[in-house]
N, C-alpha and C positions, 0 to 999 in steps of 0.2 A: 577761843574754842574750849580752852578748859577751865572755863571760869563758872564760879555758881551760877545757876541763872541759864545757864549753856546747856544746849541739847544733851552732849555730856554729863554735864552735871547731874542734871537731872533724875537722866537712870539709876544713877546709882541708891535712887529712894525705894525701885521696887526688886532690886538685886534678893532679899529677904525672901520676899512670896518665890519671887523662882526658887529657889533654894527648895523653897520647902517641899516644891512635888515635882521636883527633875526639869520643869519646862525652861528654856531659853528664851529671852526677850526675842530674839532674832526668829526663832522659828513661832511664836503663837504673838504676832505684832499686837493682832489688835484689842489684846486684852488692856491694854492699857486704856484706852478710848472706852472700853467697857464701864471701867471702874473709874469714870472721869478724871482721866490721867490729863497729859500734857497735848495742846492742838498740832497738827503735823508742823516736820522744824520748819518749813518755808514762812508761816504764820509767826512761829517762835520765835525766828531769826528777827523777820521784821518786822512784827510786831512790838517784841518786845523791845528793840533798837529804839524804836520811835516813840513808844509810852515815856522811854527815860529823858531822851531829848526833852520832850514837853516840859517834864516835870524840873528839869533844869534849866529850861530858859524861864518859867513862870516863876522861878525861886528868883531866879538872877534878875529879875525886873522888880520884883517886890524889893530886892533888898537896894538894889539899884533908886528906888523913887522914892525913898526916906533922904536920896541925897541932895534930890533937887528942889531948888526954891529958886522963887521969881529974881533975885538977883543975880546969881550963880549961873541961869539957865541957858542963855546967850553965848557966854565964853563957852561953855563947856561943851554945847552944839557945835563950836566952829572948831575947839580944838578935835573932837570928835569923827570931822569929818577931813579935818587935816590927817589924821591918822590912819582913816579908811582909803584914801587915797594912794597917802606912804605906802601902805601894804598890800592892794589890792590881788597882785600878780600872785604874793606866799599865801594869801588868804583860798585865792583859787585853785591852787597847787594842793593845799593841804586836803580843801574839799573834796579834788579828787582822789586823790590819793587813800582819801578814807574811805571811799567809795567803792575804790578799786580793791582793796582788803577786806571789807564788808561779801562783796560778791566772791573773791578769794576762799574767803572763809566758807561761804555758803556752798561754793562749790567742791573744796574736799570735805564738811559735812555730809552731804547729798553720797558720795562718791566710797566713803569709807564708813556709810551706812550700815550694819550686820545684815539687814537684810538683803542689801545691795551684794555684801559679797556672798554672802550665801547662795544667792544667784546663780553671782560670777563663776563661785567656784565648782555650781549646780553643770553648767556648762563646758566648763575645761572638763571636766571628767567625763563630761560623755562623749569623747569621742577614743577614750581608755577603754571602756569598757563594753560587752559584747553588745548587749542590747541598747545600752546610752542612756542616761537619768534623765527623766523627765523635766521638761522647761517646762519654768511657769506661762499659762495664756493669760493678756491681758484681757480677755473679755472675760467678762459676768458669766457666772457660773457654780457648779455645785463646787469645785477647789475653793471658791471664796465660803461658801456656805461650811464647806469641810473645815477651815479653818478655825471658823469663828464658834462652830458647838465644839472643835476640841480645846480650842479655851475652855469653853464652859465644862467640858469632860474635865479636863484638867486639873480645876478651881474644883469640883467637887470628887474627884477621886483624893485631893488633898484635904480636902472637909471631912474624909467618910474613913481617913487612913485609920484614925484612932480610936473607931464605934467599932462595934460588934461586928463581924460577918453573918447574914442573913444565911441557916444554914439549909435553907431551900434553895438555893443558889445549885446545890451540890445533889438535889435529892430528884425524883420525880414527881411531878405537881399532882398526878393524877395515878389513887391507889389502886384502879381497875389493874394497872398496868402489871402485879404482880400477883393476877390471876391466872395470865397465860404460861405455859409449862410446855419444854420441849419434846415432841413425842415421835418427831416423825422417821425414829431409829427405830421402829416397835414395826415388824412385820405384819402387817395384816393377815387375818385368815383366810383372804382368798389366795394370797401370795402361796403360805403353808399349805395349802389344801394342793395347788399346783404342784408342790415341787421346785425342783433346780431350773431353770430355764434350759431348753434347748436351743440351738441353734438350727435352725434348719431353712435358711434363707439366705445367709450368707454373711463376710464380714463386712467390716467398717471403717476405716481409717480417714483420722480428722488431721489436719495439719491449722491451726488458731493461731489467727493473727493477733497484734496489739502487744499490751503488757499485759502486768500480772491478774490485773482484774477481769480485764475483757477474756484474758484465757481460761479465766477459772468460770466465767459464764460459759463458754466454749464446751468445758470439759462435761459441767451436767447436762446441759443441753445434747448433750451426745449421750451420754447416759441415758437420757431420757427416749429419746432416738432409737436407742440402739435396743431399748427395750420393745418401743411400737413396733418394730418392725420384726421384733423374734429375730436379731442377729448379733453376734460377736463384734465387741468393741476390742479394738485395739488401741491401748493407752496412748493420748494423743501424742504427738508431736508438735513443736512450739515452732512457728516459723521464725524467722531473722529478720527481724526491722530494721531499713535504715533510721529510723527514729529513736528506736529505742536502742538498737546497738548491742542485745543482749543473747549469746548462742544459749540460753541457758533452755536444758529440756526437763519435761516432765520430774524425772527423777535427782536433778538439781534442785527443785522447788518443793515439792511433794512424796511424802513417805510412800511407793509405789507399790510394797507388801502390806501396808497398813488400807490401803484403798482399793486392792481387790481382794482382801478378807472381809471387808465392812460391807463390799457388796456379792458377794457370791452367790447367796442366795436370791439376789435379785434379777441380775443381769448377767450373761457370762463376759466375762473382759480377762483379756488376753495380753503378752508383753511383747510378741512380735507374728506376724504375719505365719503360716504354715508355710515352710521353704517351695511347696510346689504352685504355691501362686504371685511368690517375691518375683517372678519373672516376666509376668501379666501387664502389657501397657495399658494402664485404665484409661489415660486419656485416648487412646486408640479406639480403645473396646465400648469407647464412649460414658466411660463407668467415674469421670474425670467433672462434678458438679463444683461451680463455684458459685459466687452470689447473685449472677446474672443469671441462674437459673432457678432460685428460691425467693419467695419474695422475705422481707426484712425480718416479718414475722411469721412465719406461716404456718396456716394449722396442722392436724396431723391428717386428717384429709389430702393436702396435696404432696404430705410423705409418700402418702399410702400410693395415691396415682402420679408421681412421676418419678420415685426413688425406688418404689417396691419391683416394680418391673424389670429395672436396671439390675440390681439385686440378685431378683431369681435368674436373671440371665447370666452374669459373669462373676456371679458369687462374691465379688467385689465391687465398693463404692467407694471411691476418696472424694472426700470435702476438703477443697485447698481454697484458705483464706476465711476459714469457717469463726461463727462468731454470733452473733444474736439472730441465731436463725428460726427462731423456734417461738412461739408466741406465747402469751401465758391464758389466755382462756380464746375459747374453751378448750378445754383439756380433763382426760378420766384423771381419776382420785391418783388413782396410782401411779403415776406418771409425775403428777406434780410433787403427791410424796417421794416419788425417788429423787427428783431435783433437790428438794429440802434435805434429804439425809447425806446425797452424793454434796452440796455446799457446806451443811453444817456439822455432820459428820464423818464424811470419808476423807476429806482435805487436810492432811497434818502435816505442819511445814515438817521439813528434815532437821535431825536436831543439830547441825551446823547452824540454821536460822534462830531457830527453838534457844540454842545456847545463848547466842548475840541477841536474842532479842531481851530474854531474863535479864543478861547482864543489862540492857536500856534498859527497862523496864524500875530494876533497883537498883540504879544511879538515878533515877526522876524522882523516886519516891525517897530516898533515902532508908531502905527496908526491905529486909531480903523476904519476906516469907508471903504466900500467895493468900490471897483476900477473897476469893471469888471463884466461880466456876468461869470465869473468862479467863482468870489465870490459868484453870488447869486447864483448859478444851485449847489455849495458843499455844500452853508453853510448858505443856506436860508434867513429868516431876522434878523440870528444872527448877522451878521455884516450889521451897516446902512450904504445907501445910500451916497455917497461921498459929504462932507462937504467941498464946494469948500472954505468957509471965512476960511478954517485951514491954522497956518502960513506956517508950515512946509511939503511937502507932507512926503510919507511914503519912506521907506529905502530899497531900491531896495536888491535883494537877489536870488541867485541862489539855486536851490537845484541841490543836486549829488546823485544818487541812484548807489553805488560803493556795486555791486554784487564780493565780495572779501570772501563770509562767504566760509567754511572751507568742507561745502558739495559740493561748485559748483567748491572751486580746485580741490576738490578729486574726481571729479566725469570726470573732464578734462581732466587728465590724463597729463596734462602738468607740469613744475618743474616751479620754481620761486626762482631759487637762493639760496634757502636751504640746498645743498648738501647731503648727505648720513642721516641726521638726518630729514631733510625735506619728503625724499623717504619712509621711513619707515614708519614717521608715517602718511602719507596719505593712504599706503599702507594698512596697521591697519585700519584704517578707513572705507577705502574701502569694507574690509571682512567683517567687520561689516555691513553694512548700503549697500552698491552695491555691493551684490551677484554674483545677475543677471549679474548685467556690467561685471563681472570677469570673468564670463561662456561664454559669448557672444565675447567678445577678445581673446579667448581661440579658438577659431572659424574662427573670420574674421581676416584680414590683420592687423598688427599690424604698427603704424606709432611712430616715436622717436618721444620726446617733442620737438625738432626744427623742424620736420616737422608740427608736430601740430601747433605752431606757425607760422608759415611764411602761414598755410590755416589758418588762423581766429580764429582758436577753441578755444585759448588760452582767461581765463576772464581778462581784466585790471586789475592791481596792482594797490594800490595808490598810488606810484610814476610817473607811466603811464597818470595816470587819473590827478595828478599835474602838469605834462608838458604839458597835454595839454592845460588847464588852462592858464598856463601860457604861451604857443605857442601862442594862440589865443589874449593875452593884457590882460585878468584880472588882477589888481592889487592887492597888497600884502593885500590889506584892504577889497575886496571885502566879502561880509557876504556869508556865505555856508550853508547850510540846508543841513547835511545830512544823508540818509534815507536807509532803513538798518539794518540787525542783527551783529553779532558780527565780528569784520573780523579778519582776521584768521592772526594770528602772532601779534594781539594784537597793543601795542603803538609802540612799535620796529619799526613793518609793515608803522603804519601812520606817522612817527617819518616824512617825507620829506616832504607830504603834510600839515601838521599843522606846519611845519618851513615857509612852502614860504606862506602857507594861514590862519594864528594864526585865524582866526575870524570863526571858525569852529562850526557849534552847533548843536543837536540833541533834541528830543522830550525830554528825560530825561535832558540835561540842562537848557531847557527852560521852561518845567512845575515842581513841586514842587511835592515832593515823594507822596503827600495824595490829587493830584489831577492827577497823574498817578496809584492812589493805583485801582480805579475800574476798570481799565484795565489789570492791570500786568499779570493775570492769562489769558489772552482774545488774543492770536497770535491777531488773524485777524481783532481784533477791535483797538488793538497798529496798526496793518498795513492800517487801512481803514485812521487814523490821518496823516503814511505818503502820502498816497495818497493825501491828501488833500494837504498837506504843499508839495508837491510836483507840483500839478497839478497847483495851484494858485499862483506858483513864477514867476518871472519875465524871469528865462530863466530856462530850465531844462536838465539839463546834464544827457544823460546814459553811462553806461559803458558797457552794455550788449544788443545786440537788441533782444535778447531769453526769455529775463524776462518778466513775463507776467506784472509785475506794469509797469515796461518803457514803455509795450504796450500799456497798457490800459490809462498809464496817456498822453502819449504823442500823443494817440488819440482824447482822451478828448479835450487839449491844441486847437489841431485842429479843431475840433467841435466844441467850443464854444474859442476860440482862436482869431476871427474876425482878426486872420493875425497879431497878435501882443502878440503869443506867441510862441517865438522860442524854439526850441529842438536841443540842441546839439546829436550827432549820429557818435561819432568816428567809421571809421570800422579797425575793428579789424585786418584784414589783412595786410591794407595799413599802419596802426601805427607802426606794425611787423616789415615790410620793409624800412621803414623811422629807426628805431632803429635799426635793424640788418644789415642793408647794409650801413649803413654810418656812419660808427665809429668815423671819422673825422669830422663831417657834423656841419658847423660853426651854431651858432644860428638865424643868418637873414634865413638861409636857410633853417632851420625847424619850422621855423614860418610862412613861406612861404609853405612848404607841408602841414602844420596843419591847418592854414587857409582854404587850397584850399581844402583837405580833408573835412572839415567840409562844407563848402559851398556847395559842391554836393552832401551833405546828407540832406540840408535846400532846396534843389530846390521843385518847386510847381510841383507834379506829381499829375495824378487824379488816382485811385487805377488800381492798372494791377490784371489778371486775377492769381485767386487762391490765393490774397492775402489779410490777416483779414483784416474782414472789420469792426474792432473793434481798429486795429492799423490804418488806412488809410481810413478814413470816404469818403475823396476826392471823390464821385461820384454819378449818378444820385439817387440811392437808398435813401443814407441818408442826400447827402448835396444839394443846388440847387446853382448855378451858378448865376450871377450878372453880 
């Protein structure tokens, strides 16, 4: 077993190339077969056994028939065969016996394979851990195809270590982009010419479900609301998730003096109800809407006729489980500019957040002093004003928002290479926590997880989300921010992306357990910190365009971006297709569809019609043209 020549042996010839770009033989097998390595050991073992037999009995006969000659020939046949006799029983003993250690061997080879245990040990751990690591499927598949381009990622992130960084990597590809300027804080003059708003309709009370994103859609959408209909908003209140776990209210989250000075003149908004209507049963009064009685989007037409009635009648409306009720077109100017100023300007985290996020923010960068008007609009004058006599500037860094947690596969419906233990337990899952989704597929058309795949639906892997990285030139060094709850299959899962991107780090590595302690119990105030270190990095990668943080930050980026804050935007579909249909597909030539992929998701659009204009500020409402 450990002799030269031995599958052991062997390895130890490309020990060197691993070295040089972090990969393990165990985890990226088949690069050796790439770069016509060694043939599988079953072939090695007995192949190579049998080539040497050959070549020593042909020797032993050659040297053997220099001995014999016509008179010698006779004795030496009989004593020959007197001998074969003698011995026959130890001759057959030995044969097997060597037989029996040949397959011996071959069987703890097989058994004590790396990649065998890595397997093994892929398995014993998932039934430690919450969600369980995924097992490999032996059927054909994109896991085999992932495998074989992160070799090839690999071998050229190790070729590319010691060249230049392309420093378009870091910039935006398209200079329209730093024409748009943010404007939609500039009162209009029919607003002025108005005056203060009165109230003379009645109030408003919103209670918003979700987390921090869906809530902060919630809040201008009420804004916005509260303006159509001439009535007094009462600053929301955050409902309790069991999901999210978080009591935090408005004024935990959001500077609450800071956000009805910035709208005063727009809207009137108010911090609690007038004590002679806190005693009004609205549900009673019928004054009690939730989402069964608004459609998803809806216009301001059917505000007007089925809210406004309610309204002038008991001067009161509560919206309980309020949320993306509000549509984006058609909608007046002024309405969708109050949405734009109430998102991009009346929202300021509180500076407990403000505080902890500067500190992430200069632990990523290695540099305290602020770079950008995204510094100042997150994180106020916690971070100073750029110190141009500093030697060093700061340390450039991408954040990755890898939507990979264990609700959004199961909620997919798509497979990821888990096989039969994979299926089950998303299925489990599923009964648990989407009911509804189970009922409602019971119903409609049902599609395979390859077809879900090849339309888009499927969320990126982090293996997905690595090659693209890596398709794109980032190098093996580039620093990662990434943002995010747990992802589903654990280290196993990330095991490809932290080989090719070792500089990988999160809020809990970079802050200190008793400077995340006033958060731990707070979802949405850990998630307002990634937003920050998100929105404030130098390029921002999503993996999901469905997510409302990728929304809301890579609208922000835009907003106050001045064209020098790019968004990566794989689509899901077309990465599909680049994987699934080109199993062969060399690496110049997926670096080449990844590229160009990406590049037509960075082009400068101005917003098209019905699309948030919370993700795509792009237009007259919120941004103004230069």
């Amino acid at each position: 077993m450990g002799k030269k020549g031995s599958p052991r042996g062997r390895r130890v010839e490309n020990q060197e190339l691993d070295v040089s770009f972090g990969v393990k033989e165990h985890e990226f097998r088949s690069l050796d077969m790439q770069h016509g390595g060694d043939p599988p050991l079953g072939r090695r073992l007995s192949g190579g056994d049998y080539n040497w037999d050959k070549v020593v009995l042909s020797k032993g006969l050659k040297n053997d028939s220099v001995k014999f000659t016509p008179f010698k020939g006779v004795h030496v046949g009989k004593r020959q065969m007197w001998w074969l006799h003698r011995h026959i029983r130890s001759i057959v003993f030995t044969i097997l016996l060597m037989g029996f250690l040949f397959l011996l061997d071959s069987l703890v080879c097989f058994i004590f394979d790396p990649a065998m245990l890595q397997n093994n040990f892929s398995l014993q751990g998932s039934s430690k851990t919450k969600v369980g690591m995924i097992e490999k499927t032996e059927k054909e598949g994109p896991v085999k195809l992932h495998e074989r381009l992160l070799n090839l990622a690999a071998a050229s992130l190790a070729e590319r270590e010691f060249k230049q960084e392309s420093s378009k990597l870091w910039e935006e590809p398209y200079p329209q982009a730093s024409s748009w300027k943010p404007c939609a804080d500039k009162t209009s003059p029919q607003v002025v010419r108005a005056g203060k708003p009165r109230n003379i309709t009645g109030y408003i009370l919103i209670s918003a479900n979700g987390g921090l994103n869906q809530q902060r859609v919630a809040v201008c959408n009420a804004v916005a609301v509260a303006s159509l209909l001439n009535a007094t908003l009462v600053i929301p209140k955050f409902l309790y998730s069991n999901v999210w776990k978080d009591p935090s209210q408005f004024g935990d989250i959001y500077q609450e003096d800071y956000f009805l000075d910035m709208l005063k003149d727009e809207v009137n908004i108010i911090k609690e109800l007038p004590p002679n209507l806190k005693l009004l049963d609205v549900e009673a009064a019928g004054s009690l809407i939730t989402d069964a009685d608004l459609s998803k989007e809806a216009t301001p037409d059917e505000y007007i006729k089925k809210i406004l009635p309610l309204l002038l009648r008991n001067r009161v409306v509560h919206f309980l489980g309020y949320g993306n009720r509000l549509g984006f077109d058609p909608l007046p100017y002024e309405l969708q500019r109050l949405r734009c100023k109430c998102n991009f300007h009346a929202l300021k985290f509180v500076p407990k957040i403000q505080k902890r996020g500067s500190l992430l923010v200069r632990r990523i960068r290695r540099y305290d002093f602020a770079r950008s008007t995204l510094d100042k609009q997150l994180l106020g004058n916690l971070m100073p004003r750029v110190d141009h006599s500093a030697a060093e500037g700061p340390s450039k860094y991408l954040a990755l928002h890898l939507r990979f947690e264990i609700d959004m596969v199961a909620y997919s419906m798509c497979e990821f290479g888990g096989g039969e233990t994979e299926r089950r337990e998303l299925q489990t899952y599923r009964q648990v926590h989407f009911p509804l989704l189970l009922e409602r597929l019971k119903e409609s058309k049902s599609y395979s997880p390859e077809e879900l795949r090849r339309m888009g639906k499927c969320p990126l892997t982090p293996e997905e989300a690595a090659l693209v990285l890596a398709g794109l030139g980032f190098k093996h060094g580039t620093y990662i921010y990434l943002a995010g709850s747990d992802i589903y299959g654990g280290q196993s899962r990330m095991q490809a992306l932290t080989t090719l991107y070792p500089n990988l780090v999160t809020k809990e590595n970079l802050l200190s357990p008793s400077e995340l302690a006033p958060f731990r119990n707070f979802s949405s105030q850990l998630a307002a910190l990634d937003f920050i270190a998100c929105a404030t990095s130098d390029v921002f990668a999503i993996t999901d365009s469905g997510s409302q943080l990728s929304s809301l930050v890579s609208g922000f980026r835009t907003y106050y971006g001045g064209g020098h804050a790019p968004t990566l935007r794989p689509s899901k579909k077309r990465l599909a297709a680049i994987l699934s249909r080109n199993k062969t597909i060399g690496w110049n030539s997926f670096e080449e569809k990844i590229r160009k992929m990406i590049d037509e998701g960075q082009r400068v659009q101005v917003r098209g019609f019905g699309r948030s204009i919370y993700r795509h500020p792009r237009c007259k409402e919120c941004m103004c043209r230069h």
